[in-house]
ZAKE-367593 format. One record per residue: residue in three letters; x, y, z of N, C-alpha, C, CB in turn. Coordinates in nm, 4 decimals, padded with zeros to 6 digits. Glycine has a CB too. Example, Ala and Ser with C-alpha at 12.3 -4.5 7.8 and 13.67 -1.06 7.14 Angstrom:
2
{markol "ALA" {01.3190 -00.5690 00.7800} {01.2300 -00.4500 00.7800} {01.3200 -00.3300 00.7800} {01.1308 -00.4473 00.9046}}
{markol "SER" {01.2850 -00.2250 00.7080} {01.3670 -00.1060 00.7140} {01.2900 00.0030 00.7870} {01.4084 -00.0598 00.5725}}
This chain:
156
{markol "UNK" {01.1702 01.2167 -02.1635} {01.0565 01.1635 -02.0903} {01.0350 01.2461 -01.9639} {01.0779 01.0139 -02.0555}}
{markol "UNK" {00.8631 01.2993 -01.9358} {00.8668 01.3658 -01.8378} {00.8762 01.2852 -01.7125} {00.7693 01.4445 -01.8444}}
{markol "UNK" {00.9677 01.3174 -01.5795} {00.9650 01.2550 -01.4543} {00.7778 01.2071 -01.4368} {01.0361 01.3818 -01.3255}}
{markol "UNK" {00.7794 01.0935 -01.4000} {00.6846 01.0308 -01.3292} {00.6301 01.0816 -01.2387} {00.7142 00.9403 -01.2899}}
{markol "UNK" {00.5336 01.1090 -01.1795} {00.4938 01.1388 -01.0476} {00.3469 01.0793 -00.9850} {00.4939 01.2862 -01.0460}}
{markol "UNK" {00.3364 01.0152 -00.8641} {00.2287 00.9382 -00.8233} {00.2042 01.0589 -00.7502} {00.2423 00.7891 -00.7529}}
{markol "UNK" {00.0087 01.0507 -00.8032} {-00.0695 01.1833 -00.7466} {-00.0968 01.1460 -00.6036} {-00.2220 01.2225 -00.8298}}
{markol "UNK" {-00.1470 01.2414 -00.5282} {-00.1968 01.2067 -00.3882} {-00.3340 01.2680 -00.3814} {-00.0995 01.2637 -00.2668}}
{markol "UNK" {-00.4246 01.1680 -00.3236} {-00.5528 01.2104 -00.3314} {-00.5925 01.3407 -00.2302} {-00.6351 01.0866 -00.3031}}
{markol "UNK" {-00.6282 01.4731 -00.2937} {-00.6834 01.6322 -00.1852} {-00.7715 01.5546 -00.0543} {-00.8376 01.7781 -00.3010}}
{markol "UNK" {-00.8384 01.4231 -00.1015} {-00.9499 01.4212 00.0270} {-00.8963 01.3372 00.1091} {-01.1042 01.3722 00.0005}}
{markol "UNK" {-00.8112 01.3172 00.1182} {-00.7253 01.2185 00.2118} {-00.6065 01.2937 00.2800} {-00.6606 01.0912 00.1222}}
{markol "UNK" {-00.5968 01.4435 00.2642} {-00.4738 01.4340 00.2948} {-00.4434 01.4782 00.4496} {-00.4038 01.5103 00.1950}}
{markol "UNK" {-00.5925 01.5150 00.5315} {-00.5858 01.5063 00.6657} {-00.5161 01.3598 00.7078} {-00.7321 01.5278 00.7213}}
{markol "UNK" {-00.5503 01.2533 00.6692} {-00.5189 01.1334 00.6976} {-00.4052 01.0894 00.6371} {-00.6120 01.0592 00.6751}}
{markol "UNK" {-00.3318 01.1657 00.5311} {-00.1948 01.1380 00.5015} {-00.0850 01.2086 00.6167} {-00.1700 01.1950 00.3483}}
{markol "UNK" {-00.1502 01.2870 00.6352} {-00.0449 01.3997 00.7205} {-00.0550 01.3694 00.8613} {-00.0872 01.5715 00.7047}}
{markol "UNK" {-00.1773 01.2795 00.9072} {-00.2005 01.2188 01.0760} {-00.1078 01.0985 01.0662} {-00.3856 01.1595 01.1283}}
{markol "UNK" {-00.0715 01.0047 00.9680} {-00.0167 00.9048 00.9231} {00.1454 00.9178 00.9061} {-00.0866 00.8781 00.8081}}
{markol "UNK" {00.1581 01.0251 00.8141} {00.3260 00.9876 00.8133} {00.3671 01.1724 00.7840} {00.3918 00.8379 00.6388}}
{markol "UNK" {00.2915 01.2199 00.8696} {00.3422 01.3678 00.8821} {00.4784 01.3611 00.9700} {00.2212 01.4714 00.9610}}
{markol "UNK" {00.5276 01.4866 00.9940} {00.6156 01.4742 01.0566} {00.5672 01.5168 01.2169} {00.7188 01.5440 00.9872}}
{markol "UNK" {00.4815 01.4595 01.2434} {00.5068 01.4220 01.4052} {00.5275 01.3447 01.4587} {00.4489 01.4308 01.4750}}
{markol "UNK" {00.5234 01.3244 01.6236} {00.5960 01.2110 01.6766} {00.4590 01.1292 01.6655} {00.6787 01.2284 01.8378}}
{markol "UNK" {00.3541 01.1344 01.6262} {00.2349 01.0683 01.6739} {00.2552 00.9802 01.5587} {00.0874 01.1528 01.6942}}
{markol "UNK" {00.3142 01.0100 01.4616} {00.3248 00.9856 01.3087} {00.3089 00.7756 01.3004} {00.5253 01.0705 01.2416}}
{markol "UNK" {00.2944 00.7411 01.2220} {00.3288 00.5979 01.2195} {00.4086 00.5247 01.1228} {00.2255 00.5380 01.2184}}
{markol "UNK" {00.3663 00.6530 01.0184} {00.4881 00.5717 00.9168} {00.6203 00.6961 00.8975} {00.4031 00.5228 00.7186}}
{markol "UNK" {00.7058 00.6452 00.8718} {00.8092 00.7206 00.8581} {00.8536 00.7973 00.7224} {00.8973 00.6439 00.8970}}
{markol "UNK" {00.7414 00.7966 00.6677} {00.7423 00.8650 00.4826} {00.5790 00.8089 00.4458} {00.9062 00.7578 00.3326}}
{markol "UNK" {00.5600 00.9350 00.3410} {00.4294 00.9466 00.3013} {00.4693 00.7886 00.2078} {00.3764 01.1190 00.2118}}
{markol "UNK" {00.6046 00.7803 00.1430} {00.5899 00.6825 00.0696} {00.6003 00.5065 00.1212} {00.6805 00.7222 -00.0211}}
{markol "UNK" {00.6115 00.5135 00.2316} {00.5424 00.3997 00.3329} {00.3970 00.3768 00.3525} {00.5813 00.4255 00.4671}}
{markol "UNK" {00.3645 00.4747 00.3417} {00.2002 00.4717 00.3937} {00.1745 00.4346 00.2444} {00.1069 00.6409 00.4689}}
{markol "UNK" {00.2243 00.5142 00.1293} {00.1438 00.4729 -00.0158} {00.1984 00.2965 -00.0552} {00.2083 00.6094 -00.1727}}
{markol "UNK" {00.2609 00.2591 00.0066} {00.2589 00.1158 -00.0112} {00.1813 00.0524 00.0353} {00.3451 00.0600 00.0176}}
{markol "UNK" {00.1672 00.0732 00.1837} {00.1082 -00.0041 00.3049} {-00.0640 00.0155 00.2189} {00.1429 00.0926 00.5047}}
{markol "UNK" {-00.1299 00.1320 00.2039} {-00.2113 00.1342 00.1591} {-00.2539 00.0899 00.0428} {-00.2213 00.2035 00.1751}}
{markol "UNK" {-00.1740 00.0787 -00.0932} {-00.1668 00.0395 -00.2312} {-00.1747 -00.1245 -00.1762} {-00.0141 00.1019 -00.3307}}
{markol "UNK" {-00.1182 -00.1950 -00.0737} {-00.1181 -00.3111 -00.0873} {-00.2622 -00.3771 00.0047} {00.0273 -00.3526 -00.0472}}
{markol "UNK" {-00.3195 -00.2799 00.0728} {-00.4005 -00.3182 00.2017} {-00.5380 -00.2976 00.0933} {-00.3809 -00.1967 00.3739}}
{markol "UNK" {-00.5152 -00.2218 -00.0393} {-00.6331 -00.1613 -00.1403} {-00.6461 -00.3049 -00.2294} {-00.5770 00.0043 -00.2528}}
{markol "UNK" {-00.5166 -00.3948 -00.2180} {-00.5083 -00.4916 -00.3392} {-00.6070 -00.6062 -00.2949} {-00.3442 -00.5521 -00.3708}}
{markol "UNK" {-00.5537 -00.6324 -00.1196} {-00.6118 -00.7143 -00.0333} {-00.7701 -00.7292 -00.0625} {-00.5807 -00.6633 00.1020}}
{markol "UNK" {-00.8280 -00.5886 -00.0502} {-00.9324 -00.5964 -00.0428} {-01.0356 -00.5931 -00.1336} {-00.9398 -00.5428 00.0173}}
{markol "UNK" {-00.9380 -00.5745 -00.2514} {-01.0093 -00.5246 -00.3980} {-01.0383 -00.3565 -00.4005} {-01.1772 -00.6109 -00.4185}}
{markol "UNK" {-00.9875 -00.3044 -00.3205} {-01.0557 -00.1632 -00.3124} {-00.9840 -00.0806 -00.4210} {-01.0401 -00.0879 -00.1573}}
{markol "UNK" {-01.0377 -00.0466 -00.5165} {-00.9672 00.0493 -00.6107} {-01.0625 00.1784 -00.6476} {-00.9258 -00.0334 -00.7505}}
{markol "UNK" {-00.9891 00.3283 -00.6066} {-01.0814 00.4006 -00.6410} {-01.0366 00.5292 -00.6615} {-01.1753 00.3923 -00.5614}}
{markol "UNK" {-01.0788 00.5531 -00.7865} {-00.9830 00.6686 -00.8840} {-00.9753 00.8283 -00.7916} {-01.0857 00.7037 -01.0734}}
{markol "UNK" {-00.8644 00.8486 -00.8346} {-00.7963 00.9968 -00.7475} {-00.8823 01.0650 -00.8426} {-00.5943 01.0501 -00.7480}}
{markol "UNK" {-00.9978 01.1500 -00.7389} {-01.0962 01.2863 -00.8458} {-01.0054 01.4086 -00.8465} {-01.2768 01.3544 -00.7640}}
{markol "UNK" {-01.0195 01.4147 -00.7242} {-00.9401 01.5639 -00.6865} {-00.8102 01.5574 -00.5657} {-01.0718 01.6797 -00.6145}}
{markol "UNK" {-00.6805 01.6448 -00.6589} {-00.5460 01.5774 -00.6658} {-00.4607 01.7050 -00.5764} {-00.4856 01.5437 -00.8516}}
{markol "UNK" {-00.3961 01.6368 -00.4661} {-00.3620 01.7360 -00.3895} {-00.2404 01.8107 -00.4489} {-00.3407 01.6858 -00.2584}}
{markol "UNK" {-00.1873 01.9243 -00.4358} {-00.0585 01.9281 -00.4851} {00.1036 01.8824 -00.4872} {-00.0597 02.0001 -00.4741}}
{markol "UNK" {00.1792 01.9146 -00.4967} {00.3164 01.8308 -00.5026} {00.3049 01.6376 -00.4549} {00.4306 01.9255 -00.3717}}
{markol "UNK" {00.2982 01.6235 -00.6350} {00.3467 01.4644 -00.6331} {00.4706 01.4159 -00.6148} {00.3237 01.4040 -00.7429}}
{markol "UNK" {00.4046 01.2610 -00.5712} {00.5348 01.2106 -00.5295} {00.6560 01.1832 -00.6416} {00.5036 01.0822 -00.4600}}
{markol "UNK" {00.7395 01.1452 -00.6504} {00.8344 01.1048 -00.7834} {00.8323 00.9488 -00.7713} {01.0133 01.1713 -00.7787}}
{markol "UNK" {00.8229 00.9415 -00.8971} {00.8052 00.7439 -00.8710} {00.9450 00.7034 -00.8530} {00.7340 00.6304 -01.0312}}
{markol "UNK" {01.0615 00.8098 -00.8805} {01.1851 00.7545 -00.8566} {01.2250 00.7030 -00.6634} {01.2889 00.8845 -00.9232}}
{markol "UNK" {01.1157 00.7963 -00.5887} {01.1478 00.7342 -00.4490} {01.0583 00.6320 -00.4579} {01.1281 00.8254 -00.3132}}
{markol "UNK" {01.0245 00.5349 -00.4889} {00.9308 00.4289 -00.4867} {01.0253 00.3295 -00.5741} {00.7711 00.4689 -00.5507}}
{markol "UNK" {01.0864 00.3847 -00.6799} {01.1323 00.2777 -00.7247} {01.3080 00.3014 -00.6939} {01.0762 00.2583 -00.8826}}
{markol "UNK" {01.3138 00.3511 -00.5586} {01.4597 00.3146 -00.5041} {01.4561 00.2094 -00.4183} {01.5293 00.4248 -00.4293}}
{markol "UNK" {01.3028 00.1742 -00.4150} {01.3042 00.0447 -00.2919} {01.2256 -00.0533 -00.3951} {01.1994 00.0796 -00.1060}}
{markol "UNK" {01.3514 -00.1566 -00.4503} {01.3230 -00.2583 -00.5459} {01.1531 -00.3282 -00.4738} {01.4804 -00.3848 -00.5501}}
{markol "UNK" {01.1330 -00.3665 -00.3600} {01.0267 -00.4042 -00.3432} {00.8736 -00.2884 -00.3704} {01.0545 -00.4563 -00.2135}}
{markol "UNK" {00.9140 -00.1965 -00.3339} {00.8142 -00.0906 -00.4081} {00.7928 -00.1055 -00.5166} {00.8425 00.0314 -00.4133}}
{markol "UNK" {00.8875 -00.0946 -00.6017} {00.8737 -00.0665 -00.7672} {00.7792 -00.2434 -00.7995} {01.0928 -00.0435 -00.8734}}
{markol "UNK" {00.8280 -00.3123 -00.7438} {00.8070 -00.4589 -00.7587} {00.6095 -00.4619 -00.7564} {00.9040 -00.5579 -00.6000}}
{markol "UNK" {00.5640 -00.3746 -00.6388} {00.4529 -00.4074 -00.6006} {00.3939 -00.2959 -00.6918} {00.4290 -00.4142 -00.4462}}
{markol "UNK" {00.4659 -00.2017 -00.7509} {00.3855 -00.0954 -00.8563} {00.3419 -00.2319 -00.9443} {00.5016 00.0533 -00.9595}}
{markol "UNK" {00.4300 -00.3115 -01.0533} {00.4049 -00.3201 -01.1627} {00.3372 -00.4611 -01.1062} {00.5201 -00.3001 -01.2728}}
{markol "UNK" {00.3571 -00.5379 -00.9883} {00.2726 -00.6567 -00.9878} {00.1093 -00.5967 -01.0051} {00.3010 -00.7475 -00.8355}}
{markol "UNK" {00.0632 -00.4997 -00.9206} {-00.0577 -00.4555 -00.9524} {-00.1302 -00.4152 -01.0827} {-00.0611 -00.3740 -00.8903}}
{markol "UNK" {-00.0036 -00.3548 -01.1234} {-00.0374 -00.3496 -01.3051} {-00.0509 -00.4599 -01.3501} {00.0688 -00.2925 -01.4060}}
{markol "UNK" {00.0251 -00.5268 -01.3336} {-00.0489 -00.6850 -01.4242} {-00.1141 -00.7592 -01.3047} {00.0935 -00.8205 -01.5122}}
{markol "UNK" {-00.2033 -00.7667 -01.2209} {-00.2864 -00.8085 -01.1970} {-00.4183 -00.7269 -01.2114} {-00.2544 -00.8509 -01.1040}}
{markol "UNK" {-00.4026 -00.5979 -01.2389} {-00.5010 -00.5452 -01.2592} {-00.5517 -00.5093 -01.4533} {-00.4742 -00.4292 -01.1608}}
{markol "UNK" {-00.4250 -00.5974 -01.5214} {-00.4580 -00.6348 -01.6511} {-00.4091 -00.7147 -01.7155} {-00.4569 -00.5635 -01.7161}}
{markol "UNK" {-00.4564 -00.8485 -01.6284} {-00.4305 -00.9985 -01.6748} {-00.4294 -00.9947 -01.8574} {-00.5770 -01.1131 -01.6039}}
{markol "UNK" {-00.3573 -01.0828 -01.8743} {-00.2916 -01.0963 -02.0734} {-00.2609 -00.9924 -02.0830} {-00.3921 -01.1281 -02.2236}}
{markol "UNK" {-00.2476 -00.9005 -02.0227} {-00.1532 -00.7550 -02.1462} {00.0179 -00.7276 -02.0495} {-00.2938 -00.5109 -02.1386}}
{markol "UNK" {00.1004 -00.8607 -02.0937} {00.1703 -00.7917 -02.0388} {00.2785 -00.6557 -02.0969} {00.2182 -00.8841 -01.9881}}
{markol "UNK" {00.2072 -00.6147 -02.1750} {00.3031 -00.4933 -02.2682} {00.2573 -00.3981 -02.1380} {00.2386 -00.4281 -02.4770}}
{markol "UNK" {00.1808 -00.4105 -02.0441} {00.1414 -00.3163 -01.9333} {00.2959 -00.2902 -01.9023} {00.0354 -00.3838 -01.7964}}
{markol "UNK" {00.3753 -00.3735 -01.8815} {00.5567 -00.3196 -01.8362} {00.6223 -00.2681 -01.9463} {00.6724 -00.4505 -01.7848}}
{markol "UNK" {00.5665 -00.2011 -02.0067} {00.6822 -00.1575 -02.1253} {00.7063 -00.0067 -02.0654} {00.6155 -00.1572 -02.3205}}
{markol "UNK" {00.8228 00.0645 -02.0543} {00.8288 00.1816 -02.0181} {00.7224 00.3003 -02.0885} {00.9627 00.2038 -02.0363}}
{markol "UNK" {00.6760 00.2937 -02.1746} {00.5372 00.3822 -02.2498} {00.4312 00.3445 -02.1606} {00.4862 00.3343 -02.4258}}
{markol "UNK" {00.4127 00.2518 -02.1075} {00.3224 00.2306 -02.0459} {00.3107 00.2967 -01.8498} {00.3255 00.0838 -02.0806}}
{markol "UNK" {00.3974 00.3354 -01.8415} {00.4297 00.3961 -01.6701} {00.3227 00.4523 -01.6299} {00.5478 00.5146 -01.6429}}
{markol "UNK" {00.2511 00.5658 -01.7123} {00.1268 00.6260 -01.6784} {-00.0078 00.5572 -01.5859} {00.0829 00.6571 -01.8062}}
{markol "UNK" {-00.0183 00.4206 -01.6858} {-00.1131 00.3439 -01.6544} {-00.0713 00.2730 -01.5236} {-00.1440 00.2587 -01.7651}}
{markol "UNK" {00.0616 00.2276 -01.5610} {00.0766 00.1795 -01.4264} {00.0904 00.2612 -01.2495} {00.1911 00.1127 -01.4565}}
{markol "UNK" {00.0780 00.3329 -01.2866} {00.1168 00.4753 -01.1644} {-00.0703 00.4996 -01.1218} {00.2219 00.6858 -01.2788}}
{markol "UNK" {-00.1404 00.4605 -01.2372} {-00.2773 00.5392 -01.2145} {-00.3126 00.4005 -01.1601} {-00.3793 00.6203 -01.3578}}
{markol "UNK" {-00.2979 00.2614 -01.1798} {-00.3266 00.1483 -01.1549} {-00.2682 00.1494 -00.9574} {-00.2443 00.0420 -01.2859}}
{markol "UNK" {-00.1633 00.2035 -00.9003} {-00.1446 00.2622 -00.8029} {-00.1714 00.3231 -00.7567} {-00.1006 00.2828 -00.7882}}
{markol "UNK" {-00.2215 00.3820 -00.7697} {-00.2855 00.5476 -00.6895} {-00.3840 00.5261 -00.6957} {-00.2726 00.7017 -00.7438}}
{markol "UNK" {-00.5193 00.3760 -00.7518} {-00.6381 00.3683 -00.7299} {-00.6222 00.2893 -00.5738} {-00.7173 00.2966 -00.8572}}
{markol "UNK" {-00.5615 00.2055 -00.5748} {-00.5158 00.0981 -00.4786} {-00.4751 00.1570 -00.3676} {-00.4094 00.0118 -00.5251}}
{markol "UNK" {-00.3920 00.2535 -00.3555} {-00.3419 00.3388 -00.2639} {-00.4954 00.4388 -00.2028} {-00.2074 00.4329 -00.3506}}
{markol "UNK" {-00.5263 00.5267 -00.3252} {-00.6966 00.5901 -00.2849} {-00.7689 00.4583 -00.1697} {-00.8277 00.6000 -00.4819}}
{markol "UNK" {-00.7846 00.3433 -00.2373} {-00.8924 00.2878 -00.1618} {-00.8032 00.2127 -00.0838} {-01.0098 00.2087 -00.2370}}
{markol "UNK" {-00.7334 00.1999 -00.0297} {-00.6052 00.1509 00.0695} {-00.7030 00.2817 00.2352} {-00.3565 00.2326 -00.0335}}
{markol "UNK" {-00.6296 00.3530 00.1789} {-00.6387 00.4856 00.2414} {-00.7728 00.4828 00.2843} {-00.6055 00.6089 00.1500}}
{markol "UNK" {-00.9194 00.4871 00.2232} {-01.0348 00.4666 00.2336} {-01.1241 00.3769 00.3569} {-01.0429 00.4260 00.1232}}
{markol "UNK" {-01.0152 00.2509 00.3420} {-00.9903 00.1601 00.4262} {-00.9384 00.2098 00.5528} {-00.9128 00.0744 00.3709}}
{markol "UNK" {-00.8616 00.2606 00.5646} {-00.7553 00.2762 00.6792} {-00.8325 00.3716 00.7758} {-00.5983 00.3449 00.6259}}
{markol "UNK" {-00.8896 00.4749 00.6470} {-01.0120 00.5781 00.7339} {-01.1341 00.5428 00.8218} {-01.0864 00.6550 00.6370}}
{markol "UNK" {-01.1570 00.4095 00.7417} {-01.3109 00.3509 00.8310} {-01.2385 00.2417 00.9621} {-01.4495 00.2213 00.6882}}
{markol "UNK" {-01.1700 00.1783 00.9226} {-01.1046 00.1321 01.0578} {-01.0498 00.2375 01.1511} {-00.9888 00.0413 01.0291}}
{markol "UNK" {-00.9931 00.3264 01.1490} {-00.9467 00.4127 01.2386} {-01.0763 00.4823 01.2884} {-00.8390 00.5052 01.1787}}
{markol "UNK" {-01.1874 00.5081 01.2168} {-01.2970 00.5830 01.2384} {-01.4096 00.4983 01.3488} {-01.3572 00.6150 01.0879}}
{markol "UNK" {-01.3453 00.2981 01.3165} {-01.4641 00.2418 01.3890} {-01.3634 00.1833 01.5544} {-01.5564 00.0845 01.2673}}
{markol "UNK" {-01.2252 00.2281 01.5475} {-01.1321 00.2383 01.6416} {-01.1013 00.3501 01.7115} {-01.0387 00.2047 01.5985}}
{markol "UNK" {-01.1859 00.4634 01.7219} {-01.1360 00.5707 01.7721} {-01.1059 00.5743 01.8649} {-01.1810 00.6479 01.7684}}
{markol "UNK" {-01.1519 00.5038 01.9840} {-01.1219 00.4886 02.1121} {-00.9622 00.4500 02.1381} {-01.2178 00.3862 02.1635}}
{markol "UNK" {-00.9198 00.3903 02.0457} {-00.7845 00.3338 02.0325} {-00.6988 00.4104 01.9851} {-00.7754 00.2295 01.9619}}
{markol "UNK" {-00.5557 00.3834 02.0013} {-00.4384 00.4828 01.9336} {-00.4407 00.4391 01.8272} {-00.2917 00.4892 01.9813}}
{markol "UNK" {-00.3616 00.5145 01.6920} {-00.4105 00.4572 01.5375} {-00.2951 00.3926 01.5334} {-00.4440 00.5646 01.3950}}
{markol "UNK" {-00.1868 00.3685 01.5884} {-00.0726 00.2143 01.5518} {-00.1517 00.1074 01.5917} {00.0938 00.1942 01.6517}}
{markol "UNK" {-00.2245 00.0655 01.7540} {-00.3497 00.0070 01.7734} {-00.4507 -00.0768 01.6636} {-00.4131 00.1106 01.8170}}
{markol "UNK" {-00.4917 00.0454 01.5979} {-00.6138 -00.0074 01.5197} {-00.5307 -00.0545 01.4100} {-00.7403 00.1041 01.4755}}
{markol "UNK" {-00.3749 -00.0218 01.3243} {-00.3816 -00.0386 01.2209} {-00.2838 -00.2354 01.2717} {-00.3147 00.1153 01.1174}}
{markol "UNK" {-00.2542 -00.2151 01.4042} {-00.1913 -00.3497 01.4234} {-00.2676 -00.4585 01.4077} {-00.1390 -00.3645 01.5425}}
{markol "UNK" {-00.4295 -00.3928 01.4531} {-00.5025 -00.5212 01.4984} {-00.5732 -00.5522 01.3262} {-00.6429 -00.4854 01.6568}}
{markol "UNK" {-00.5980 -00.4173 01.2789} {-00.6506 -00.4900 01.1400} {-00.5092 -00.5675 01.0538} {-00.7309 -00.3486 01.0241}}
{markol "UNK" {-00.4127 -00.5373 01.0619} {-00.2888 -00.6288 01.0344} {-00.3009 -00.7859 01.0634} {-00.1713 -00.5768 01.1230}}
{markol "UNK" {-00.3147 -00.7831 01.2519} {-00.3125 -00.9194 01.2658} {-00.4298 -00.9678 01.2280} {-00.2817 -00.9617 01.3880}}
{markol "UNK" {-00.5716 -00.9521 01.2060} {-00.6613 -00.9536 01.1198} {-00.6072 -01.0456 01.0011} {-00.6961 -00.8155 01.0865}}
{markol "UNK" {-00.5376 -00.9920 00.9417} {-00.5670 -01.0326 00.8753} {-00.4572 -01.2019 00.8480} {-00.5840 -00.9169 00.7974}}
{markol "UNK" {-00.3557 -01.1888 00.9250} {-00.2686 -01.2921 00.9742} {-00.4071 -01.4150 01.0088} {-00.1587 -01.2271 01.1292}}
{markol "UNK" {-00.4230 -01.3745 01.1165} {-00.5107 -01.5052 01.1291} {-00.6393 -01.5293 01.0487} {-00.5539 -01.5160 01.2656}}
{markol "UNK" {-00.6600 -01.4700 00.9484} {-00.7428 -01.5180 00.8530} {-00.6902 -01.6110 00.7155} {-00.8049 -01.3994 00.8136}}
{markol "UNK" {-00.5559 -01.6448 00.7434} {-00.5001 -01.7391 00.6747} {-00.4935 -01.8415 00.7030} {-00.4155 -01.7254 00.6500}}
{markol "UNK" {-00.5103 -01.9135 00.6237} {-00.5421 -02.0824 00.6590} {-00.4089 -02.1925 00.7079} {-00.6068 -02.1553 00.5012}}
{markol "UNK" {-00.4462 -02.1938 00.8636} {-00.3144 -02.2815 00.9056} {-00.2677 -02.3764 00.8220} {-00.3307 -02.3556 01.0237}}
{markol "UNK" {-00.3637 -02.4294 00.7609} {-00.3176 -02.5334 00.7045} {-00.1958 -02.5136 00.5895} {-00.4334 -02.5941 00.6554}}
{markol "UNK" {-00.1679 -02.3750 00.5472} {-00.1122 -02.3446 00.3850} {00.0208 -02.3149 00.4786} {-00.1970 -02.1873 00.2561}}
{markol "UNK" {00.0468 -02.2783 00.5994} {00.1775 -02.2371 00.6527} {00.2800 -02.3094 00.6872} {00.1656 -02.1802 00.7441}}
{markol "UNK" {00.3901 -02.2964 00.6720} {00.4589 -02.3672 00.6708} {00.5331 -02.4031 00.8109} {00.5159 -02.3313 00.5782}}
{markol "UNK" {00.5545 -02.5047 00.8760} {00.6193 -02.5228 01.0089} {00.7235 -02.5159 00.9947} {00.6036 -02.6229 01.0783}}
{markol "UNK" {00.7686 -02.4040 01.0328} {01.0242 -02.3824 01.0742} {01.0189 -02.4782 01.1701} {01.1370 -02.1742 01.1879}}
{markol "UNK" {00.9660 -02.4920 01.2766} {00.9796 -02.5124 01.3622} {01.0268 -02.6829 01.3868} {00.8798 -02.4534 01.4055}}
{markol "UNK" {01.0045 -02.7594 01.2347} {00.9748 -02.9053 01.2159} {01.1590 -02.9084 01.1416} {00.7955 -02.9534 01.0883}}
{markol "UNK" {01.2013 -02.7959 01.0825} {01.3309 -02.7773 01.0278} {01.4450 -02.7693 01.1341} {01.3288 -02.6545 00.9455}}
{markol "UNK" {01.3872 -02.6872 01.1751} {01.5262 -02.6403 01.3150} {01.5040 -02.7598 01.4088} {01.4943 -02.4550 01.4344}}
{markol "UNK" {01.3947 -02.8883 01.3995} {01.4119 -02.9938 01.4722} {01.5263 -03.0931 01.4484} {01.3031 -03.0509 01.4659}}
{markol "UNK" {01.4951 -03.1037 01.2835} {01.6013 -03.1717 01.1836} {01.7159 -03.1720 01.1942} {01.6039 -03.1369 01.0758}}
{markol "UNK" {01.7262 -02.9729 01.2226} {01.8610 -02.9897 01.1912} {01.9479 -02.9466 01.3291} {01.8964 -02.8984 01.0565}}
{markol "UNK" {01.8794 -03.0096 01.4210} {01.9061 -02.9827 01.5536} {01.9433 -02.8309 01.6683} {02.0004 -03.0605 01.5490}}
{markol "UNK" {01.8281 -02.8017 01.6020} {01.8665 -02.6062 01.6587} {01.7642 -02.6360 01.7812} {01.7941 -02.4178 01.5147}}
């Protein structure tokens, strides 16, 4: 079986390399941080949008799937992005699921570009905190759960 590899989109990759290049300005600490953060910020929003033109040296899905929660959020997207088929997890199937990632990640990224673009005035940890907490408080108090009613209980 040939090694796996998740493509990286050519038109993004000013914004991969401002993101988790190796400078100090950097924010994430691996390109393969940012392809989560983005794959999951793409799921949020529904944004999925196919890699045209593919920069060179892919990633290996083996660093993605050394962090059980990575690999976890590859194949949840695969089966949410093809409800009843779950043969989508069968190892023959990796392709699809890698391309089912790298749309999510594309429009993750897409995302990240127009917020940083309508934040410029701001530093980009800044803009990407506040669309974060964004999105925190767009959850409904009501569904959260109070610790705070536990550690009363149990006298903390």
């Amino acid at each position: 079986m040939i090694d796996p590899r998740v493509r990286r989109p050519a038109d993004k990759a000013e914004l991969i390399t401002r993101l988790a290049g190796e400078s100090d300005s950097a924010i994430f600490s691996s390109m393969r941080d940012l392809f989560v953060f983005a794959a999951a910020l793409g799921k949020i929003e529904e944004r999925r949008k196919a890699v045209t033109k593919v920069a060179k040296d892919p990633i290996r899905l083996d660093l993605f799937r050394s962090d059980a929660g990575h690999d976890l959020l590859i194949q949840a997207l695969a089966v949410l992005a093809n409800p009843g088929d779950a043969e989508i997890l069968r190892d023959d199937r990796v392709d699809e699921r890698i391309q089912v990632f790298e749309e999510y990640i594309n429009g993750g990224l897409e995302l990240i570009a127009e917020h940083l673009e309508a934040g410029k005035l701001q530093s980009d940890d800044e803009v990407l905190m506040a669309l974060v907490n964004g999105y925190i408080e767009q959850r409904n108090p009501a569904s959260r759960v109070d610790l705070s009613q536990f550690a009363d209980d149990l006298g903390l």
